[in-house]
C-alpha positions as CSV (number, residue, x, y, z in Angstrom):
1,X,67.8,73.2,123.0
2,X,67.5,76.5,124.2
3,X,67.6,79.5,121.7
4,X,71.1,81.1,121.9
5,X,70.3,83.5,119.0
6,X,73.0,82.2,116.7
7,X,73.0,80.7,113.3
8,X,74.8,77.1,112.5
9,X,77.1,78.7,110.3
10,X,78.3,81.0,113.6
11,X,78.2,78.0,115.9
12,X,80.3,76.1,113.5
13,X,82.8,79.2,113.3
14,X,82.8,79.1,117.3
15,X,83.0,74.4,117.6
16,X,86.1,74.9,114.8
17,X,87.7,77.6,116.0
18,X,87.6,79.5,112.4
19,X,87.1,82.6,111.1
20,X,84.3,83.2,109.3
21,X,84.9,84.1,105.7
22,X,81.5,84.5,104.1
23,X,82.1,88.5,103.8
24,X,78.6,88.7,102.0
25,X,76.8,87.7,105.2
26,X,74.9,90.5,106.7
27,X,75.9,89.2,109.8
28,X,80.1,89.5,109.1
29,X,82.2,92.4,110.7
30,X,86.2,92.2,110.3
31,X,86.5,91.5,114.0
32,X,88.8,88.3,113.7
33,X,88.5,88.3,118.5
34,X,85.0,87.0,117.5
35,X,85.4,84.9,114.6
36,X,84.1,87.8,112.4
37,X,80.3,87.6,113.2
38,X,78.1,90.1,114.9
39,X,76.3,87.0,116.3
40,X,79.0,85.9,117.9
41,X,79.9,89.4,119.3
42,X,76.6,89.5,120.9
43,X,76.7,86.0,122.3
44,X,80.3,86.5,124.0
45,X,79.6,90.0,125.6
46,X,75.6,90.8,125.8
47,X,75.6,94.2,125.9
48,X,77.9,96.2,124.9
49,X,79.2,99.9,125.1
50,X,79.0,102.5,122.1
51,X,82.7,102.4,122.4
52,X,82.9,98.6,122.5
53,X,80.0,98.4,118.9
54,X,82.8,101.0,117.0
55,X,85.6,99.4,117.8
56,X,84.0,96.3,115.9
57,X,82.7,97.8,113.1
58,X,85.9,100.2,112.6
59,X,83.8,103.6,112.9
60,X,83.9,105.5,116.2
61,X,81.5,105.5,119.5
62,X,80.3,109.1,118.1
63,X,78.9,107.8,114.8
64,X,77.5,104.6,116.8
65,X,75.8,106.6,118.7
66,X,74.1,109.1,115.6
67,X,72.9,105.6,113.9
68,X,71.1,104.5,117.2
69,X,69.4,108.0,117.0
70,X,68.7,108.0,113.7
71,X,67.3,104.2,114.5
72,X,65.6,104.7,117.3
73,X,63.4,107.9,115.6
74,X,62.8,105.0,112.8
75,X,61.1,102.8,115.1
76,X,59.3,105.9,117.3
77,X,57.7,106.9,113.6
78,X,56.8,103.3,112.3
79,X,55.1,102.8,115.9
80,X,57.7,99.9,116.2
81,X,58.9,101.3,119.6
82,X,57.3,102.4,122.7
C-alpha cells in the first residue's frame, strides 16, 4: 500500500462519509468540507495558499503567515532547516 500520509481514524472519516468528532485530536480543525481533519485537508488539496490554511483554522492569511515565520526561524535555529 502506498503511504498516503493519513491515519485509519481519517480514512475511516473519508470510506463513511462522517465527520470527525474526536475534538481532542491534534489533528481536528472545525472544517466540516473536510471531515474536520487537517489530514484530510492536506490529502484533498496538497498545497495550499496562506489564505486557503486560515480559512480552515478560522484565523486570517496575515496571522498564517506570522506562525510560518515564527516556524520557520524555529527550525533555522535548531539546525532543523536548510
Amino acid at each position: 500500500m502506498k503511504y498516503d500520509g493519513l491515519r485509519s481514524c481519517s480514512r475511516k472519516c473519508m470510506t463513511d462519509k462522517k465527520q470527525c468528532t474526536q475534538k481532542e485530536c491534534r489533528m481536528f480543525i472545525d472544517y466540516t468540507d473536510e471531515y474536520n481533519c487537517c489530514l484530510i485537508s492536506i490529502y484533498e488539496n496538497g498545497n495550499m495558499t496562506l489564505r486557503e490554511i486560515g480559512e480552515r483554522l478560522g484565523i486570517s492569511f496575515a496571522r498564517v503567515k506570522q506562525i510560518e515565520t515564527v516556524a520557520l526561524a524555529k527550525m533555522k535555529d535548531n539546525s532543523l532547516f536548510s
